[in-house]
C-alpha positions in Angstrom: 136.3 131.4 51.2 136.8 133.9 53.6 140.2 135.1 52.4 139.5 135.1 48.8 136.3 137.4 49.3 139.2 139.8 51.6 141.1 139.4 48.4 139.0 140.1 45.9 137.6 143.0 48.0 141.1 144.7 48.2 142.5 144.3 44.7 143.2 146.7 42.5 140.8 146.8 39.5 141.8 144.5 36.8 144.2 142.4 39.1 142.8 138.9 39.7 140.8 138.2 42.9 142.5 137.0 45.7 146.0 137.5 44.3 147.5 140.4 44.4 144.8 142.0 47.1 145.2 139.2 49.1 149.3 139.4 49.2 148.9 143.1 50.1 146.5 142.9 52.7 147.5 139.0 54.3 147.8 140.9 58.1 144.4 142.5 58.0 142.9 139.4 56.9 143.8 137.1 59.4 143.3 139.4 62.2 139.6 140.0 60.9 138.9 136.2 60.6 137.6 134.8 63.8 138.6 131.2 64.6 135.4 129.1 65.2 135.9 126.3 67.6 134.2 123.0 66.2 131.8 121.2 69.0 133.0 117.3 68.2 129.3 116.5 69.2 127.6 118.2 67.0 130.0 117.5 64.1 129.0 113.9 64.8 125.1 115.0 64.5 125.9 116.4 61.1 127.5 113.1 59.7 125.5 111.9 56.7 122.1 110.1 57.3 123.1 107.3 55.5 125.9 105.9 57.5 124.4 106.9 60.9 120.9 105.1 59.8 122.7 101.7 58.4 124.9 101.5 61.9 121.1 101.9 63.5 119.5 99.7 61.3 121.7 97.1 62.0 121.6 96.9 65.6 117.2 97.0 65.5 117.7 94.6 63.2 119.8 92.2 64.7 117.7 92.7 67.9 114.5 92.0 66.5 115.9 89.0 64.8 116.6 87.7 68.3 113.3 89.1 69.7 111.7 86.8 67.0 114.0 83.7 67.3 113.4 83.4 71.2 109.7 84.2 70.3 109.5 81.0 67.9 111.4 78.8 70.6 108.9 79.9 73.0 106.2 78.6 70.3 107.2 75.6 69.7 107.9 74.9 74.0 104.2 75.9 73.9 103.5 73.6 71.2 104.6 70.7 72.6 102.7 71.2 75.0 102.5 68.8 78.6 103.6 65.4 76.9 106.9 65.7 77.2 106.2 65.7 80.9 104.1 62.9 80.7 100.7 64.9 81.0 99.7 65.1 78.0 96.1 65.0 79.1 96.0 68.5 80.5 96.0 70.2 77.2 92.8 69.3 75.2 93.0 69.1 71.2 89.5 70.9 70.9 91.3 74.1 72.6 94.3 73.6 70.2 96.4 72.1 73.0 95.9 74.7 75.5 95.0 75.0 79.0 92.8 78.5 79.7 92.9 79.9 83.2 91.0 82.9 82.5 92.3 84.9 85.5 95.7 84.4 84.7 95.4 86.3 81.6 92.0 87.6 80.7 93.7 90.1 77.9 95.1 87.1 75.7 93.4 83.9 76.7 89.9 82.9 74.8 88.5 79.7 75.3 86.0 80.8 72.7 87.4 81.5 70.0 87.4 77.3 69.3 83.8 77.6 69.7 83.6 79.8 67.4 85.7 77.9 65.3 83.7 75.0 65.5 85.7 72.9 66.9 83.8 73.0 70.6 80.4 71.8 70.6 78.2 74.8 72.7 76.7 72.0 74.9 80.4 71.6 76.6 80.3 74.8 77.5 79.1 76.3 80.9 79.2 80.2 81.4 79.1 83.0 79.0 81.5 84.8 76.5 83.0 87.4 79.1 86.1 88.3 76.7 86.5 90.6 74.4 87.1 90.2 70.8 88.7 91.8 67.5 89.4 95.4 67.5 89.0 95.6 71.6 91.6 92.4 72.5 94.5 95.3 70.4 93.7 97.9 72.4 93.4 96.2 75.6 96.8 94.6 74.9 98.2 98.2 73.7 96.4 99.7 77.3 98.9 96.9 78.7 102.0 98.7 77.1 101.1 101.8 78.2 100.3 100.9 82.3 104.2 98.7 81.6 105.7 102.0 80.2 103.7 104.4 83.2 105.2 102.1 85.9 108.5 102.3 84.2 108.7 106.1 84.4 106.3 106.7 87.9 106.4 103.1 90.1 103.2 104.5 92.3 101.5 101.5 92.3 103.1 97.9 92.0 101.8 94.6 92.8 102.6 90.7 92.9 99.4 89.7 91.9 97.1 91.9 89.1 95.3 88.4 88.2 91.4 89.1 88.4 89.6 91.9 86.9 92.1 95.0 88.0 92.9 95.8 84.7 89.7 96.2 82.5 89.2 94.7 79.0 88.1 97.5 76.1 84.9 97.1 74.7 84.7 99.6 72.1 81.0 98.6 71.3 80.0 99.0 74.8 81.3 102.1 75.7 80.2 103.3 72.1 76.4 102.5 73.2 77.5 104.0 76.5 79.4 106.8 76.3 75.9 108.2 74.6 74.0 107.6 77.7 75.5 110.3 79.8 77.5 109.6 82.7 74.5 109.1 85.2 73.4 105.7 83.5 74.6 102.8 84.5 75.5 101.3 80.8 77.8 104.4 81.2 81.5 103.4 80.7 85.1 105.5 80.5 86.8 103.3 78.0 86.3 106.0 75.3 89.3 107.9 77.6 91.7 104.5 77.2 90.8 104.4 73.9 91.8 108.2 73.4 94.9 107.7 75.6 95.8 105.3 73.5 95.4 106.5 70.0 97.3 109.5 71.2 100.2 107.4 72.2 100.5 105.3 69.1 100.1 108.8 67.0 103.2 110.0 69.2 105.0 106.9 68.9 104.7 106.9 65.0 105.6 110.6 64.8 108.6 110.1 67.1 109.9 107.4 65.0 109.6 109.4 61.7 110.5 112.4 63.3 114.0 110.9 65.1 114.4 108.5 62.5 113.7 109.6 59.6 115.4 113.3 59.0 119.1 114.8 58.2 119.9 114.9 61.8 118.5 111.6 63.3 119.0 110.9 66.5 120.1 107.1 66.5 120.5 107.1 70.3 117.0 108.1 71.2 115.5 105.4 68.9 118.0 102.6 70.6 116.2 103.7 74.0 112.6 103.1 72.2 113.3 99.8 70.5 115.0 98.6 73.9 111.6 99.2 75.3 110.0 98.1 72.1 111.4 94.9 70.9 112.3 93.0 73.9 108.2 93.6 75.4 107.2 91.7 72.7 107.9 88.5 74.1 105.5 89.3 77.0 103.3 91.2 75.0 100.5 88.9 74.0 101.3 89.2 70.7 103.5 86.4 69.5 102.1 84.2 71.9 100.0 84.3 75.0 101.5 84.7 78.9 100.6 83.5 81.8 99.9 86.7 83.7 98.0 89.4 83.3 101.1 92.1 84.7 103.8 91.4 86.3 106.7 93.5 86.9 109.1 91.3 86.6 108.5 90.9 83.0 109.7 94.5 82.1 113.3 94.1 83.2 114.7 94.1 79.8 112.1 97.1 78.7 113.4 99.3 81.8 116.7 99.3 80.3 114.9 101.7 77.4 113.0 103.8 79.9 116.5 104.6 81.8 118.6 105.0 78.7 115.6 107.5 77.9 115.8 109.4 81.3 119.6 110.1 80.3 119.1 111.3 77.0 116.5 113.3 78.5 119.0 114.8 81.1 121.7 115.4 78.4 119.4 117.5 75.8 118.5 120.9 75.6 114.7 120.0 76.3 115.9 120.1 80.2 114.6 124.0 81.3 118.6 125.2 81.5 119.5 123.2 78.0 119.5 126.2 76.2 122.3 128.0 78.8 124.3 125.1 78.6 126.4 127.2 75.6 126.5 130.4 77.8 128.5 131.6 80.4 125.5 129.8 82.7 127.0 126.4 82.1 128.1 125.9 85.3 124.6 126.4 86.3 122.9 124.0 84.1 125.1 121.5 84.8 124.4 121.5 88.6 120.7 121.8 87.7 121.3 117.9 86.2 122.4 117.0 89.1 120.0 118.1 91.3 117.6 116.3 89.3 119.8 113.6 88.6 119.5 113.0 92.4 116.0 113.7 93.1 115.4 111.2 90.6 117.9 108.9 92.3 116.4 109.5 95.8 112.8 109.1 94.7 113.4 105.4 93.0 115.7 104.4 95.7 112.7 105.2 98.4 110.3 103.1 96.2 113.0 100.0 95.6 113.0 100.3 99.7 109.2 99.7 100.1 109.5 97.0 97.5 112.0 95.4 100.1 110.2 95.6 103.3 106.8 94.7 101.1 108.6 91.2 100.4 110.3 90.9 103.8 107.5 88.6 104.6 104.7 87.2 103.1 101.9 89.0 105.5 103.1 92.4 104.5 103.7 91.5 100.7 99.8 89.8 100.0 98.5 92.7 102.6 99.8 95.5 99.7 99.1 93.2 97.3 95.2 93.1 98.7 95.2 96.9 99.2 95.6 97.2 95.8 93.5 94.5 94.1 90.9 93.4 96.5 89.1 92.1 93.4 91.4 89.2 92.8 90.1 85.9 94.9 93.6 84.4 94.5 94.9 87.6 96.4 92.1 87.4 99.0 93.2 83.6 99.7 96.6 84.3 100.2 96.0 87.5 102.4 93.1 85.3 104.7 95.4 82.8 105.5 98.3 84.8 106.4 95.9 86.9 109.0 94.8 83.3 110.3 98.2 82.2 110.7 99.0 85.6 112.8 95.6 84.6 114.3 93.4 88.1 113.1 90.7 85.8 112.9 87.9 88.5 112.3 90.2 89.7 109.3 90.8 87.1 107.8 86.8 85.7 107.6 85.5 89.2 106.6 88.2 89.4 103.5 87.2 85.6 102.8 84.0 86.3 102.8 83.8 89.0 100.1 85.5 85.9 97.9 81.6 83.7 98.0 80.2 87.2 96.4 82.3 87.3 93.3 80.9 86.4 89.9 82.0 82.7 89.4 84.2 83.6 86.4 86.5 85.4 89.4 86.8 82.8 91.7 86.7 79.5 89.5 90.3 78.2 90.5 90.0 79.4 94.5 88.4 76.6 96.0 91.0 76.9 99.2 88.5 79.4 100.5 86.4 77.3 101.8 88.3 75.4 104.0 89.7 78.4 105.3 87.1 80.1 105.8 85.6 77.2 107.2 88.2 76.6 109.7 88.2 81.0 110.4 84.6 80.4 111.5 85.4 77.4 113.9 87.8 79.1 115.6 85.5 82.0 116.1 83.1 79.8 117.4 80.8 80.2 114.2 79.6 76.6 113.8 76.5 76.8 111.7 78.6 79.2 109.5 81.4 77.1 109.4 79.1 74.3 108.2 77.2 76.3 105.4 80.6 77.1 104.1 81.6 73.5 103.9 78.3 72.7 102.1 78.6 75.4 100.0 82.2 74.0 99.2 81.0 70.9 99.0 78.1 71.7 95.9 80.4 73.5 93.9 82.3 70.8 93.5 79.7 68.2 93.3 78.9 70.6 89.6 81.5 70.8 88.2 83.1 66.7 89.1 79.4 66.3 86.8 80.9 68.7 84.6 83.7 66.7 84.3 81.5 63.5 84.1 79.5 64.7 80.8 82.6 65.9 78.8 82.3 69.9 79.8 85.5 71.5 78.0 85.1 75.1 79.3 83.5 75.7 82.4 83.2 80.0 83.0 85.9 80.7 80.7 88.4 78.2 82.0 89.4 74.7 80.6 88.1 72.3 82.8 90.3 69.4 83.2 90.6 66.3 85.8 94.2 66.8 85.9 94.1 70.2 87.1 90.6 70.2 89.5 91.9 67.3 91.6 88.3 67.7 92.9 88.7 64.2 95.4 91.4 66.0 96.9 90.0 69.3 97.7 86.8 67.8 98.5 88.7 65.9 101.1 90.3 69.2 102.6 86.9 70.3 103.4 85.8 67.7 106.3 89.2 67.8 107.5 
């Protein structure tokens, strides 16, 4: 193009364009053409959409078909429930085969949503409807994604054990009523900001999607990081099935993968500060500004992965962390109590032990080993008369909910109440001893 507009600008009137103009003045031509170099990575950006998006589409695809398939094993594993172990008793029909434990998974789990079906008579149940319902169990599941995806990207706080109430439900009903209150009453709540964090990152997401995916120039390799975060979290998302834990860190291996493939991306594009010199004679420069951050990010996750390690060097120092974090959870209290006894910190362990017996009874349901423990914390201390509330106290739980058990209660504060799993002769017994 360039040499026939030099042609046609140098013939001679009536000659044809780029002929005889072009012969003439062939030197001056190529000596005014400058040779563009052709950047190979940005000549694969301008391929056709179509190609670029089928490659794409066939890898999600093929991913999700796999996220699905181990999703619909995992089902039907659910499905059959205990029998194939030979205990088939611990899942009752009424509760479509399931076993609740409440703390284990407050987000997902909901003993009442057979009573509402009808299929639970209310006079088997003991305790009230703590969870939540409808539009608030989506966003508390999406509030899920988004502490998985925050720990991914800044590991400040992490934890064996977020069982308990750590992690709030969303009530969007209740924080409507209280949100208009003002922040000095005490129906006052701060959901409405979840709620808004949330909405914001489902706007983003969808607009990231369109805007990556969706264009001439897509940008396959930053939507593989998102669906590797994406697709393999649903299996431990709540949403194809329910999980036995509330968080847990482990389950985001997989997801991580996206979050670090991300980080690279992120690193290699002109959104880093010196992206836009990496064309200029600064190149150099940018280049070592990667690395420098390359490195601090390196050094910072390294430090964190050490703490992790010394954390689980031993189980004092892994439940102590664990309690500094979630002193709400009675399972964590139990654990951390009877590693203090064992290193004798007597005065410790009864004072964390004790905060268990004030919990709400939905909170401690499954954490009867408290009260041997404290029991024998307060014998050692010398604390008889306490040591002997404790095991009376012990004692009359049980005795309620072994006549729980003897009238045919199904759900006892929002957990399945089941012989099988109470064993209540044998913690009973643990208590005199």
């Amino acid at each position: 193009t360039v040499a026939g507009a030099a042609g046609a600008a140098g013939s001679a009137p009536g000659s044809a364009p780029g002929s005889a103009g072009l012969s003439g003045r062939s030197s001056d031509v190529v000596s005014d053409v400058e040779v563009v170099p052709v950047n190979v990575s940005m000549h694969t950006e301008l391929e056709p959409v179509g190609p670029r998006l089928r490659r794409w589409a066939i890898r999600t695809l093929f991913l999700a078909v796999c996220t699905v398939a181990i999703g619909a094993w995992r089902v039907w594993l659910n499905g059959k429930g205990h029998e194939g172990a030979g205990m088939h008793t611990l899942g009752d029909k009424r509760l479509g085969g399931h076993t609740f434990r409440y703390n284990s998974n407050r987000h997902a789990l909901d003993p009442f949503q057979h009573v509402r079906g009808g299929k639970v008579p209310l006079d088997l149940i003991v305790g009230e409807d703590t969870g939540v319902h409808g539009p608030g169990l989506a966003l508390s599941i999406a509030y899920l994604w988004w502490h998985y995806l925050a720990i991914c990207i800044f590991p400040r706080q992490l934890c064996p054990d977020w069982s308990g109430s750590l992690i709030d439900l969303i009530y969007p009903e209740r924080d409507l009523r209280g949100s208009l209150k003002g922040p000095g009453h005490p129906d006052y709540y701060h959901d409405h900001k979840k709620v808004a964090a949330i909405v914001m990152g489902l706007i983003a997401f969808a607009a990231s999607v369109v805007w990556l995916g969706c264009r001439v120039r897509t940008r396959p390799r930053v939507m593989t990081s998102i669906g590797f975060y994406a697709f393999p979290f649903l299996l431990s998302s709540n949403i194809l099935f329910p999980v036995g834990t509330t968080i847990a860190e482990r389950l985001v291996y997989l997801p991580s993968l996206g979050c670090c493939m991300g980080f690279a991306l992120f690193l290699n594009s002109a959104c880093m500060p010196t992206g836009f010199l990496s064309r200029s004679s600064d190149a150099k420069s940018a280049a070592g500004t990667r690395w420098w951050l390359l490195v601090l990010m390196c050094v910072g996750w390294g430090q964190k992965c050490f703490e992790r390690n010394i954390s689980w060097a031993d189980t004092g120092s892994l439940w102590g962390d664990a309690y500094r974090i979630n002193p709400g959870s009675a399972h964590t209290c139990q654990n951390y109590a009877i590693n203090l006894n064992m290193k004798g910190q007597m005065l410790e362990a009864a004072a964390v032990l004790q905060s268990v017996r004030s919990f709400p009874e939905v909170d401690r349901v499954d954490t009867d080993e408290i009260y041997p423990t404290l029991s024998l914390t307060e014998r050692q201390l010398g604390h008889w008369q306490e040591s002997l509330s404790v095991v009376a106290e012990g004692w009359a739980r049980m005795d309620l909910r072994e006549a729980a058990l003897d009238r045919g209660v199904i759900v006892w504060h929002m957990h399945a109440l089941n012989g099988e799993i109470e064993k209540i002769s044998l913690r009973r017994g643990r208590l005199p001893a």
